[in-house]
C-alpha positions as CSV (number, residue, x, y, z in Angstrom):
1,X,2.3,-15.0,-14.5
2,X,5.4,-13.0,-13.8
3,X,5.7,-10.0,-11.6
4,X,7.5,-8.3,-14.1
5,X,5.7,-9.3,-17.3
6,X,2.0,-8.9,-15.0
7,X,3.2,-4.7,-14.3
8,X,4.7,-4.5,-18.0
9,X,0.8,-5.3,-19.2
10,X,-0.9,-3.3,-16.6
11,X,1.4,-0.3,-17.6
12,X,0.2,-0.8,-21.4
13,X,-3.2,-1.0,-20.4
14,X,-3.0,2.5,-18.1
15,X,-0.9,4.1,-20.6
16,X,-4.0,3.3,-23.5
17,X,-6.4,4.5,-21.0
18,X,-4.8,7.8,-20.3
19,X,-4.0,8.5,-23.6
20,X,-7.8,8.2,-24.5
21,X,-8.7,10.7,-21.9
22,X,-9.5,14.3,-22.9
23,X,-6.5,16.5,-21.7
24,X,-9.2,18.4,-19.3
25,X,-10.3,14.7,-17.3
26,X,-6.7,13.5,-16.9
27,X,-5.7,17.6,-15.3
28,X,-8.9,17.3,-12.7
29,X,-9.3,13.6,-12.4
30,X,-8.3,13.3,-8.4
31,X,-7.2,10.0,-7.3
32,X,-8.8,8.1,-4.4
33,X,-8.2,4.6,-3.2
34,X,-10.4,3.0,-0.7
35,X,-9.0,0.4,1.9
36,X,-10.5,-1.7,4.5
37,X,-9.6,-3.6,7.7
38,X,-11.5,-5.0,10.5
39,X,-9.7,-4.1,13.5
40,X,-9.2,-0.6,15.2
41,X,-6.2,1.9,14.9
42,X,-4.2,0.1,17.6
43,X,-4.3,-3.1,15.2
44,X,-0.6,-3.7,13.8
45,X,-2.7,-4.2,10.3
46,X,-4.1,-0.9,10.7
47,X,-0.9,0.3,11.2
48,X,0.6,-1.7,8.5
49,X,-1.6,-0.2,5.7
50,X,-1.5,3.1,7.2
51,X,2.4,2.7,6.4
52,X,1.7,1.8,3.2
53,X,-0.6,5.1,2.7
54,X,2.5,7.4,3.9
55,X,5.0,5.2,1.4
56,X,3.1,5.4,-1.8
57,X,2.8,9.4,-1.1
58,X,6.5,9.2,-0.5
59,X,6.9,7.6,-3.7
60,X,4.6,8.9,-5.9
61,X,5.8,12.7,-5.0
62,X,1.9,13.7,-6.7
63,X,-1.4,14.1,-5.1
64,X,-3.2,10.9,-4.3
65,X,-5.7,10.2,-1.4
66,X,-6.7,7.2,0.5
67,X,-9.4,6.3,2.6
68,X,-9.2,3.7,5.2
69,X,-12.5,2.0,6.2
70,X,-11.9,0.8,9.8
71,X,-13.7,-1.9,12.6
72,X,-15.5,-3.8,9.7
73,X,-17.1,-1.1,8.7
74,X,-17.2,-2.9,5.0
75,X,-17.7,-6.1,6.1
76,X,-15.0,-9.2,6.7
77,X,-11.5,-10.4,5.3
78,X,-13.7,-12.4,2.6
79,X,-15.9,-9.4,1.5
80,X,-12.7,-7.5,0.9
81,X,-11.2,-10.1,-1.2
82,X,-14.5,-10.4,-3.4
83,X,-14.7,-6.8,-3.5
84,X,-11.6,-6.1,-4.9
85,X,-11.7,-9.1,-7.5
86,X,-15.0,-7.3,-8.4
87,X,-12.5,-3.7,-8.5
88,X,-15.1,-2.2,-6.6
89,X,-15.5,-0.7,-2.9
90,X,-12.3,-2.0,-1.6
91,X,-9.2,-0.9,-3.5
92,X,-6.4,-2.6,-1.2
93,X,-6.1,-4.3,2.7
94,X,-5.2,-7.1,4.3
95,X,-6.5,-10.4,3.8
96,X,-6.2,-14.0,5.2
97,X,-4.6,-16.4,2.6
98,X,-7.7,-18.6,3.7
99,X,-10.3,-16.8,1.8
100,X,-8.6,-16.7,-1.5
101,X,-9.1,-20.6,-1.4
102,X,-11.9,-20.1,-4.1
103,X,-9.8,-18.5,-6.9
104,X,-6.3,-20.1,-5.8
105,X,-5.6,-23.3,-4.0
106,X,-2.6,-22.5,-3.1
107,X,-2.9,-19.7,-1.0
108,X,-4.2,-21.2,2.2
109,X,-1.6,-23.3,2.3
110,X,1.3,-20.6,2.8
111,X,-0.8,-19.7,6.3
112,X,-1.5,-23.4,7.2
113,X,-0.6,-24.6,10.8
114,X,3.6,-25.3,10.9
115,X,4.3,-24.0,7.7
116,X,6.9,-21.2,9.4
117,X,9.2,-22.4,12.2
118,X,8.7,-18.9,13.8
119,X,9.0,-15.5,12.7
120,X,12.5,-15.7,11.3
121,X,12.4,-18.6,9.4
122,X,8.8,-16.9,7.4
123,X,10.9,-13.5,6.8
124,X,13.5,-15.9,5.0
125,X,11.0,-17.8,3.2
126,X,9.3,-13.7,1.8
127,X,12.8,-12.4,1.5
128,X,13.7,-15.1,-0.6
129,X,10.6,-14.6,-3.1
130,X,9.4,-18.3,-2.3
131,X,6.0,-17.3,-2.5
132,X,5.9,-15.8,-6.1
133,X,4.0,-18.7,-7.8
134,X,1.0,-18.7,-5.0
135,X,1.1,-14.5,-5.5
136,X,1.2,-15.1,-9.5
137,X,-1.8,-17.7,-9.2
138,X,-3.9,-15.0,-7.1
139,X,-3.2,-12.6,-9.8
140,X,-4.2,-14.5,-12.6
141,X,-7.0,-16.4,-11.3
142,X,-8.5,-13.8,-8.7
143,X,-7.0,-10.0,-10.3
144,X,-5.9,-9.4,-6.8
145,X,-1.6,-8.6,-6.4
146,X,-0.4,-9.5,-3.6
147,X,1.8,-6.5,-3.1
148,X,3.4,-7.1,0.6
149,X,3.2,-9.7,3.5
150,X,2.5,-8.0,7.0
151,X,1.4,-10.6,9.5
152,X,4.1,-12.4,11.9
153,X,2.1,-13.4,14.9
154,X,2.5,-16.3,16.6
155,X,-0.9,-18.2,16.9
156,X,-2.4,-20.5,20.1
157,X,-5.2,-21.6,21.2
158,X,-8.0,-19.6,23.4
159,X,-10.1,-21.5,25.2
160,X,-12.3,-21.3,28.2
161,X,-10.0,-23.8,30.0
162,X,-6.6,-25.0,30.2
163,X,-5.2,-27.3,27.4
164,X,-1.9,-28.3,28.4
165,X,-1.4,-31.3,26.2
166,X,-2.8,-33.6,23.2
167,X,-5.2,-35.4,26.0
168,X,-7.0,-32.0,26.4
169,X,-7.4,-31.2,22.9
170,X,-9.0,-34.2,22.2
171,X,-12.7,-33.5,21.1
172,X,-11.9,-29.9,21.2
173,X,-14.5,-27.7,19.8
174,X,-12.8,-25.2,18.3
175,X,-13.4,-22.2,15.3
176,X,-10.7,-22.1,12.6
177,X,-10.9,-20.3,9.4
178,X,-12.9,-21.3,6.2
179,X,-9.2,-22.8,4.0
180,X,-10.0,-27.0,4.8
181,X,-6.3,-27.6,5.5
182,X,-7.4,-26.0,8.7
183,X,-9.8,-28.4,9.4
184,X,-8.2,-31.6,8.3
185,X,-4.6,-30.8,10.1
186,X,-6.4,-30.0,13.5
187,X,-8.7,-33.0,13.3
188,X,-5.7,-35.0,12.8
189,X,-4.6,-33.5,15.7
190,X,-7.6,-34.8,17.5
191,X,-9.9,-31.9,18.1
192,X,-13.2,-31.3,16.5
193,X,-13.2,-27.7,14.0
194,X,-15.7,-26.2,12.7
195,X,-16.0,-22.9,10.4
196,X,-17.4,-20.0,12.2
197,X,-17.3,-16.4,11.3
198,X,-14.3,-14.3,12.9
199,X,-16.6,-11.9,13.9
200,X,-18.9,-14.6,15.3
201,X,-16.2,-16.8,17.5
202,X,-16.8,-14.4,20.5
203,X,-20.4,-14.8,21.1
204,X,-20.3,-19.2,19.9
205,X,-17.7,-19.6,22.8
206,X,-19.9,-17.5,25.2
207,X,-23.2,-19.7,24.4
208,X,-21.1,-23.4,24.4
209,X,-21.5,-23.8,20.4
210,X,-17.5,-24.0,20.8
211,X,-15.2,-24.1,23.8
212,X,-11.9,-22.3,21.5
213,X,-10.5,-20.4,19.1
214,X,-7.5,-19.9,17.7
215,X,-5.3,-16.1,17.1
216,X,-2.6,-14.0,17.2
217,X,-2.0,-11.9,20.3
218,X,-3.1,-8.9,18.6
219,X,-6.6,-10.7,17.1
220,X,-6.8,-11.9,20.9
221,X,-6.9,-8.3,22.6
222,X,-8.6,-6.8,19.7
223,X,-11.5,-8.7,19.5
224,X,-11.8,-9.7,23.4
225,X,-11.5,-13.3,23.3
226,X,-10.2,-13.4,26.9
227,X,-13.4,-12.7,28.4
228,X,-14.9,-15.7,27.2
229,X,-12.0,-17.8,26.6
230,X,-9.3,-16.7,29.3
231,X,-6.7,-19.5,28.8
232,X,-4.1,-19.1,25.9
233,X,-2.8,-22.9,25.4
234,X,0.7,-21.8,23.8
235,X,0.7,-24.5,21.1
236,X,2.3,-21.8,18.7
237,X,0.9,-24.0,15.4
238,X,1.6,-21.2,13.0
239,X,3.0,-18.3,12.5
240,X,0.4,-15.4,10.6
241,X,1.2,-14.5,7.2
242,X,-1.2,-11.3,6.0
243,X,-0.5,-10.6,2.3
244,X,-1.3,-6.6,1.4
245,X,-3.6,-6.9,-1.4
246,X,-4.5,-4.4,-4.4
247,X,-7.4,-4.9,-6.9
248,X,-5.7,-5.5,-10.5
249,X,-8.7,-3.5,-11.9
250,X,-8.0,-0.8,-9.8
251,X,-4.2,-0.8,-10.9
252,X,-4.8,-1.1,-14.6
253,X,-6.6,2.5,-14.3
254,X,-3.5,4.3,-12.2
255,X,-0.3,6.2,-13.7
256,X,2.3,4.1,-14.3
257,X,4.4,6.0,-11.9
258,X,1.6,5.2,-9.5
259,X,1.4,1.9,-9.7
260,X,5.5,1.6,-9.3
261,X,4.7,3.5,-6.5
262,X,2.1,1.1,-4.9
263,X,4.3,-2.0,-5.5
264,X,7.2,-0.8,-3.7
265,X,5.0,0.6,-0.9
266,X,3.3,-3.0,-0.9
267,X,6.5,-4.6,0.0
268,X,8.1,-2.2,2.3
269,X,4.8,-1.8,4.2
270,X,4.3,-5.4,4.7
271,X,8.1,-5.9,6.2
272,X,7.2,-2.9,8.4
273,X,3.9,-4.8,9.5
274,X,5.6,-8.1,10.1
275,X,8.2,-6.3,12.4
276,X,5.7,-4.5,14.1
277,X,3.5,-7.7,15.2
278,X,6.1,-10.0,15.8
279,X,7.6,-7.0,18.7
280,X,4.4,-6.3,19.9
281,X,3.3,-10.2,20.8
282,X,5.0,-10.3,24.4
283,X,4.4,-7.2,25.0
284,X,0.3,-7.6,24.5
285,X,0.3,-10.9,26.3
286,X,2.0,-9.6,29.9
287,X,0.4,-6.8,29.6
288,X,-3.0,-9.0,29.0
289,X,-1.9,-11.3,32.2
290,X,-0.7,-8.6,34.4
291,X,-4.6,-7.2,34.4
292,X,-5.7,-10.7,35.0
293,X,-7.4,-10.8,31.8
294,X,-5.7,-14.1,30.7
295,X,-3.6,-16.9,31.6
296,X,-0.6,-18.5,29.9
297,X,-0.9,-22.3,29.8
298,X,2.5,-23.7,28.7
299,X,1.5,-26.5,26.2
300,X,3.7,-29.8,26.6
301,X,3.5,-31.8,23.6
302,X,4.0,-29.0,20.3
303,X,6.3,-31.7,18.5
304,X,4.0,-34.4,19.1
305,X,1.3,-32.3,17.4
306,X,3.3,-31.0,14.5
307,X,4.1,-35.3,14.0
308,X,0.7,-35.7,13.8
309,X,-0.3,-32.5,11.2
310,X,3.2,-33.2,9.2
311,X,1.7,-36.2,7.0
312,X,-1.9,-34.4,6.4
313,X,0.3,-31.3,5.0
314,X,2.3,-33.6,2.6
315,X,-0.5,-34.6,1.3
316,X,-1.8,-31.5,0.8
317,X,0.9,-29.8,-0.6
318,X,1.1,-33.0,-3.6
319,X,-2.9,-32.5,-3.7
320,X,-2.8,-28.7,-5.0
321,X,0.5,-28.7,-6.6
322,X,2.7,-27.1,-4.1
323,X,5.5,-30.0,-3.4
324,X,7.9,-28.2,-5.0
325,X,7.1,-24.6,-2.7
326,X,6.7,-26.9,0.5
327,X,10.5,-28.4,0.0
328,X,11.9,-24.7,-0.5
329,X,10.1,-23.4,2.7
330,X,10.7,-26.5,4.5
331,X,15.2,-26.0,3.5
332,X,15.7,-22.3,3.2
Protein backbone atom coordinates (compact mmCIF):
# COMPACT_ATOMS: atom_id res chain seq x y z
CA UNK A 1 0.00 0.00 0.00
CA UNK A 2 1.19 3.39 -0.88
CA UNK A 3 1.61 6.37 1.33
CA UNK A 4 -0.03 8.37 -1.10
CA UNK A 5 -2.82 6.12 -2.40
CA UNK A 6 -3.32 4.79 1.73
CA UNK A 7 -4.13 9.04 2.71
CA UNK A 8 -6.07 9.50 -0.79
CA UNK A 9 -8.62 6.57 0.71
CA UNK A 10 -8.55 7.72 4.18
CA UNK A 11 -9.52 11.32 2.91
CA UNK A 12 -12.58 9.71 0.86
CA UNK A 13 -13.58 7.82 3.79
CA UNK A 14 -13.49 11.20 6.25
CA UNK A 15 -14.86 13.26 3.67
CA UNK A 16 -18.18 10.63 3.42
CA UNK A 17 -18.22 10.63 7.07
CA UNK A 18 -18.46 14.31 7.51
CA UNK A 19 -20.69 14.91 4.91
CA UNK A 20 -23.22 12.47 6.69
CA UNK A 21 -22.97 14.44 9.85
CA UNK A 22 -25.79 16.86 10.78
CA UNK A 23 -24.42 20.50 10.30
CA UNK A 24 -25.07 20.94 14.33
CA UNK A 25 -22.55 17.55 15.29
CA UNK A 26 -19.73 18.56 12.85
CA UNK A 27 -19.96 22.73 14.50
CA UNK A 28 -19.72 21.16 18.36
CA UNK A 29 -17.99 17.93 17.69
CA UNK A 30 -14.48 18.70 19.76
CA UNK A 31 -11.59 16.72 18.85
CA UNK A 32 -9.52 14.64 21.25
CA UNK A 33 -6.71 12.23 20.63
CA UNK A 34 -5.39 10.09 23.31
CA UNK A 35 -1.59 9.11 23.46
CA UNK A 36 0.39 6.87 25.66
CA UNK A 37 4.00 6.27 26.67
CA UNK A 38 5.64 4.40 29.44
CA UNK A 39 8.28 6.58 30.57
CA UNK A 40 8.10 9.97 32.50
CA UNK A 41 8.33 13.67 31.10
CA UNK A 42 12.17 13.60 31.18
CA UNK A 43 11.90 10.48 28.59
CA UNK A 44 13.18 11.81 25.04
CA UNK A 45 9.82 9.80 23.74
CA UNK A 46 7.90 11.86 25.98
CA UNK A 47 9.33 14.60 24.65
CA UNK A 48 9.21 13.43 21.15
CA UNK A 49 5.28 13.02 21.10
CA UNK A 50 4.89 16.08 23.04
CA UNK A 51 6.63 17.78 19.84
CA UNK A 52 4.39 16.11 17.78
CA UNK A 53 1.24 17.57 19.98
CA UNK A 54 2.72 21.37 19.44
CA UNK A 55 3.34 20.44 15.46
CA UNK A 56 -0.09 19.20 14.49
CA UNK A 57 -1.59 22.44 16.34
CA UNK A 58 0.90 24.37 14.39
CA UNK A 59 -0.32 22.80 11.37
CA UNK A 60 -3.77 22.32 11.70
CA UNK A 61 -4.28 26.24 12.70
CA UNK A 62 -7.97 24.77 14.41
CA UNK A 63 -8.84 23.57 17.76
CA UNK A 64 -7.80 20.03 18.53
CA UNK A 65 -6.69 18.54 21.94
CA UNK A 66 -4.48 15.72 23.04
CA UNK A 67 -4.02 13.83 26.00
CA UNK A 68 -0.92 12.19 26.94
CA UNK A 69 -1.16 9.15 29.20
CA UNK A 70 2.25 8.98 30.93
CA UNK A 71 4.51 6.13 33.23
CA UNK A 72 2.40 3.14 31.86
CA UNK A 73 -0.47 4.37 33.01
CA UNK A 74 -2.24 2.35 29.93
CA UNK A 75 -0.28 -0.39 30.13
CA UNK A 76 3.02 -1.44 27.82
CA UNK A 77 4.47 -0.80 24.12
CA UNK A 78 2.31 -4.00 23.09
CA UNK A 79 -1.05 -2.87 24.72
CA UNK A 80 -0.63 0.38 22.84
CA UNK A 81 -0.13 -1.29 19.56
CA UNK A 82 -3.31 -3.65 20.11
CA UNK A 83 -5.10 -0.76 21.24
CA UNK A 84 -4.77 1.27 18.45
CA UNK A 85 -5.24 -1.68 15.87
CA UNK A 86 -8.51 -1.98 17.92
CA UNK A 87 -8.97 2.30 17.30
CA UNK A 88 -9.63 2.37 20.79
CA UNK A 89 -7.98 3.98 24.00
CA UNK A 90 -4.70 4.77 22.45
CA UNK A 91 -4.94 7.09 19.48
CA UNK A 92 -1.00 7.53 18.72
CA UNK A 93 2.68 6.80 20.74
CA UNK A 94 5.60 5.21 20.38
CA UNK A 95 6.11 1.71 19.88
CA UNK A 96 8.88 -0.99 19.55
CA UNK A 97 9.02 -2.46 16.04
CA UNK A 98 9.15 -5.80 18.11
CA UNK A 99 5.63 -5.97 18.99
CA UNK A 100 4.20 -5.45 15.64
CA UNK A 101 5.80 -8.90 14.90
CA UNK A 102 2.14 -10.44 15.01
CA UNK A 103 0.56 -8.38 12.12
CA UNK A 104 3.90 -7.65 10.17
CA UNK A 105 7.11 -9.70 9.95
CA UNK A 106 8.91 -7.30 8.85
CA UNK A 107 8.99 -4.86 11.42
CA UNK A 108 11.22 -6.29 14.03
CA UNK A 109 13.65 -6.67 11.69
CA UNK A 110 14.31 -2.80 10.96
CA UNK A 111 15.20 -2.64 15.15
CA UNK A 112 17.22 -6.03 15.04
CA UNK A 113 20.75 -6.01 16.57
CA UNK A 114 23.46 -4.31 13.73
CA UNK A 115 21.01 -3.32 11.42
CA UNK A 116 22.24 0.63 11.72
CA UNK A 117 25.97 1.33 11.81
CA UNK A 118 25.27 4.13 14.28
CA UNK A 119 23.05 6.99 14.40
CA UNK A 120 24.06 8.49 11.10
CA UNK A 121 23.99 5.71 8.99
CA UNK A 122 19.88 4.98 10.44
CA UNK A 123 18.95 8.81 9.67
CA UNK A 124 20.16 8.02 5.97
CA UNK A 125 18.42 4.79 5.81
CA UNK A 126 14.64 7.08 7.14
CA UNK A 127 15.72 10.03 5.02
CA UNK A 128 15.92 7.97 2.22
CA UNK A 129 12.30 6.40 2.67
CA UNK A 130 13.99 2.73 2.89
CA UNK A 131 11.57 1.75 5.24
CA UNK A 132 8.26 2.41 3.29
CA UNK A 133 7.39 -1.22 2.51
CA UNK A 134 7.70 -2.47 6.37
CA UNK A 135 5.51 0.98 7.20
CA UNK A 136 2.98 -0.03 4.18
CA UNK A 137 2.78 -3.73 5.55
CA UNK A 138 1.95 -2.35 9.25
CA UNK A 139 -0.74 -0.34 7.59
CA UNK A 140 -2.33 -2.84 5.72
CA UNK A 141 -2.06 -5.78 7.91
CA UNK A 142 -2.25 -3.96 11.44
CA UNK A 143 -4.35 -0.26 10.57
CA UNK A 144 -1.53 1.32 12.45
CA UNK A 145 0.69 4.34 10.14
CA UNK A 146 3.74 4.64 11.06
CA UNK A 147 3.84 8.42 10.90
CA UNK A 148 7.61 9.23 12.17
CA UNK A 149 10.77 7.38 13.59
CA UNK A 150 12.01 8.91 16.95
CA UNK A 151 14.39 6.55 18.61
CA UNK A 152 18.38 6.81 18.01
CA UNK A 153 19.91 5.30 21.03
CA UNK A 154 22.64 3.37 21.09
CA UNK A 155 21.94 -0.01 23.00
CA UNK A 156 24.46 -2.22 25.49
CA UNK A 157 24.29 -4.53 27.71
CA UNK A 158 23.44 -4.05 31.69
CA UNK A 159 24.41 -6.45 33.69
CA UNK A 160 25.28 -7.13 37.35
CA UNK A 161 28.94 -7.66 36.29
CA UNK A 162 31.45 -6.76 33.86
CA UNK A 163 31.28 -8.33 30.31
CA UNK A 164 34.19 -7.31 28.56
CA UNK A 165 34.28 -9.82 25.78
CA UNK A 166 32.47 -12.95 23.93
CA UNK A 167 34.06 -15.33 26.85
CA UNK A 168 31.76 -13.37 29.41
CA UNK A 169 28.74 -13.45 27.41
CA UNK A 170 28.78 -16.87 27.05
CA UNK A 171 25.63 -18.44 28.96
CA UNK A 172 24.49 -14.97 29.55
CA UNK A 173 21.11 -14.74 31.05
CA UNK A 174 19.77 -12.00 29.60
CA UNK A 175 16.00 -10.26 28.75
CA UNK A 176 15.55 -9.09 25.17
CA UNK A 177 12.30 -8.14 23.67
CA UNK A 178 9.46 -10.50 22.43
CA UNK A 179 10.55 -10.02 18.05
CA UNK A 180 12.60 -13.86 17.83
CA UNK A 181 15.38 -12.25 15.76
CA UNK A 182 16.28 -11.07 19.15
CA UNK A 183 16.62 -14.30 20.43
CA UNK A 184 18.20 -16.21 17.73
CA UNK A 185 21.00 -13.37 16.88
CA UNK A 186 22.08 -13.19 20.67
CA UNK A 187 22.12 -16.97 21.04
CA UNK A 188 24.31 -17.08 18.14
CA UNK A 189 26.19 -14.88 19.94
CA UNK A 190 26.52 -17.26 22.74
CA UNK A 191 24.33 -15.99 25.53
CA UNK A 192 21.19 -17.54 26.73
CA UNK A 193 17.78 -14.86 26.11
CA UNK A 194 14.77 -15.11 27.26
CA UNK A 195 11.47 -12.89 26.89
CA UNK A 196 10.65 -10.98 29.94
CA UNK A 197 8.38 -8.05 30.27
CA UNK A 198 10.12 -4.50 30.07
CA UNK A 199 8.53 -3.55 33.01
CA UNK A 200 9.51 -6.82 34.66
CA UNK A 201 13.49 -6.93 33.82
CA UNK A 202 14.22 -4.79 36.99
CA UNK A 203 12.88 -7.03 39.59
CA UNK A 204 14.14 -10.83 37.40
CA UNK A 205 17.76 -9.35 37.54
CA UNK A 206 17.31 -8.44 41.29
CA UNK A 207 15.96 -12.06 42.24
CA UNK A 208 18.80 -14.02 39.76
CA UNK A 209 16.03 -15.14 37.15
CA UNK A 210 18.54 -13.18 34.77
CA UNK A 211 21.89 -11.55 35.31
CA UNK A 212 21.17 -8.65 32.08
CA UNK A 213 19.37 -6.67 30.13
CA UNK A 214 19.76 -4.79 27.35
CA UNK A 215 18.75 -0.55 26.59
CA UNK A 216 19.26 2.65 25.54
CA UNK A 217 20.80 5.15 27.94
CA UNK A 218 17.63 6.87 28.39
CA UNK A 219 15.56 3.23 29.05
CA UNK A 220 18.70 2.67 31.52
CA UNK A 221 18.19 5.92 33.84
CA UNK A 222 14.55 5.80 33.40
CA UNK A 223 13.69 2.60 34.61
CA UNK A 224 16.79 2.19 37.13
CA UNK A 225 18.50 -0.68 35.83
CA UNK A 226 21.84 0.44 37.41
CA UNK A 227 20.86 -0.43 40.78
CA UNK A 228 20.52 -3.93 39.98
CA UNK A 229 22.66 -4.19 37.09
CA UNK A 230 25.52 -1.50 37.48
CA UNK A 231 27.88 -2.49 34.60
CA UNK A 232 27.00 -1.17 31.02
CA UNK A 233 29.07 -3.71 28.66
CA UNK A 234 29.34 -1.14 25.68
CA UNK A 235 28.70 -3.80 22.96
CA UNK A 236 26.58 -1.00 21.02
CA UNK A 237 24.59 -4.04 18.99
CA UNK A 238 21.93 -1.66 17.74
CA UNK A 239 20.97 1.45 17.33
CA UNK A 240 16.91 2.11 18.61
CA UNK A 241 14.53 2.88 16.02
CA UNK A 242 10.89 4.06 17.74
CA UNK A 243 8.33 4.49 14.87
CA UNK A 244 5.44 7.29 15.95
CA UNK A 245 2.36 5.40 15.48
CA UNK A 246 -1.37 6.57 14.71
CA UNK A 247 -4.47 4.26 14.73
CA UNK A 248 -5.80 4.21 10.92
CA UNK A 249 -9.33 4.00 12.46
CA UNK A 250 -8.79 6.98 14.29
CA UNK A 251 -7.50 8.85 11.09
CA UNK A 252 -10.32 7.67 8.81
CA UNK A 253 -12.72 9.84 11.34
CA UNK A 254 -10.44 13.25 11.30
CA UNK A 255 -10.66 16.36 8.72
CA UNK A 256 -8.66 15.89 5.90
CA UNK A 257 -6.81 18.96 6.82
CA UNK A 258 -6.19 17.17 10.06
CA UNK A 259 -4.92 14.21 9.03
CA UNK A 260 -2.27 16.28 6.59
CA UNK A 261 -1.64 17.81 9.64
CA UNK A 262 -0.77 14.69 11.71
CA UNK A 263 1.39 13.17 8.94
CA UNK A 264 3.67 15.98 8.60
CA UNK A 265 3.86 16.32 12.47
CA UNK A 266 4.64 12.40 12.45
CA UNK A 267 7.62 12.94 10.52
CA UNK A 268 9.02 16.16 11.77
CA UNK A 269 8.40 14.92 15.41
CA UNK A 270 10.19 11.79 15.02
CA UNK A 271 13.54 13.61 13.39
CA UNK A 272 13.25 15.90 16.40
CA UNK A 273 13.07 12.66 18.75
CA UNK A 274 15.89 10.96 17.08
CA UNK A 275 18.09 14.19 17.50
CA UNK A 276 17.17 14.63 20.88
CA UNK A 277 18.21 10.87 22.11
CA UNK A 278 21.10 10.47 20.08
CA UNK A 279 22.56 14.19 22.05
CA UNK A 280 21.37 13.19 25.19
CA UNK A 281 23.23 9.51 25.34
CA UNK A 282 26.70 10.76 26.71
CA UNK A 283 25.34 13.17 28.48
CA UNK A 284 23.07 10.58 30.68
CA UNK A 285 25.85 8.05 30.96
CA UNK A 286 28.71 10.52 32.73
CA UNK A 287 26.32 12.05 34.39
CA UNK A 288 25.11 8.32 35.54
CA UNK A 289 29.00 7.36 36.32
CA UNK A 290 30.00 10.59 37.91
CA UNK A 291 27.19 9.64 40.81
CA UNK A 292 28.69 6.24 40.98
CA UNK A 293 25.50 4.82 39.80
CA UNK A 294 27.22 2.87 36.94
CA UNK A 295 30.26 1.74 35.36
CA UNK A 296 31.43 1.75 31.71
CA UNK A 297 32.93 -1.61 30.70
CA UNK A 298 34.67 -1.04 27.28
CA UNK A 299 33.64 -4.29 25.33
CA UNK A 300 36.65 -5.81 23.24
CA UNK A 301 35.30 -8.02 20.63
CA UNK A 302 31.95 -5.89 18.88
CA UNK A 303 33.20 -7.16 15.29
CA UNK A 304 33.68 -10.52 16.41
CA UNK A 305 30.03 -10.42 17.64
CA UNK A 306 28.47 -8.75 14.70
CA UNK A 307 30.49 -11.89 12.49
CA UNK A 308 28.72 -14.12 14.50
CA UNK A 309 24.95 -12.36 14.28
CA UNK A 310 25.68 -11.40 10.40
CA UNK A 311 24.72 -14.93 8.95
CA UNK A 312 21.53 -15.47 11.44
CA UNK A 313 20.29 -11.93 10.01
CA UNK A 314 20.76 -13.10 6.26
CA UNK A 315 18.79 -15.60 6.91
CA UNK A 316 16.33 -13.81 8.33
CA UNK A 317 15.94 -11.10 6.15
CA UNK A 318 15.43 -14.09 2.96
CA UNK A 319 12.96 -15.89 5.60
CA UNK A 320 10.39 -12.85 5.84
CA UNK A 321 11.01 -11.29 2.50
CA UNK A 322 13.21 -8.39 3.36
CA UNK A 323 16.51 -9.22 1.10
CA UNK A 324 15.85 -6.64 -1.01
CA UNK A 325 15.30 -3.77 2.20
CA UNK A 326 18.50 -5.45 3.97
CA UNK A 327 20.88 -4.68 0.72
CA UNK A 328 19.54 -1.03 0.58
CA UNK A 329 20.28 -0.42 4.37
CA UNK A 330 23.27 -2.41 4.31
CA UNK A 331 24.76 0.22 0.83
CA UNK A 332 23.04 3.54 1.38
Amino acid sequence: MKRRSFLAGIGATTAAAVIGMPSILRAQAPITLNGAVQFNDDHAFNRALIRFEELVKKYYGKPVNFTLHKNSSLGLEKQYFEYMSQGKAVDYGIVSPAHMSTFAKAAPFIDAPFVFKGIEHMNKVVEANILAPVADEVAAKAEVVLIGYAGGGIRNIFANKPLKNLADLKGLKVRVQGAPIWSKTFAAVGMSPTVIAYNEIYNAIQNGVISAGENEAAGVEAMKFYEVAPHLSLTQHAVSIRPICFSVKTLKTLPKDLQDAIMKAGKEAGDYGRQLESSEEVVKLDTLEKAGKLKRVPFEERDAMKKLADPVMASYAKEIGAEGIFEKINVV
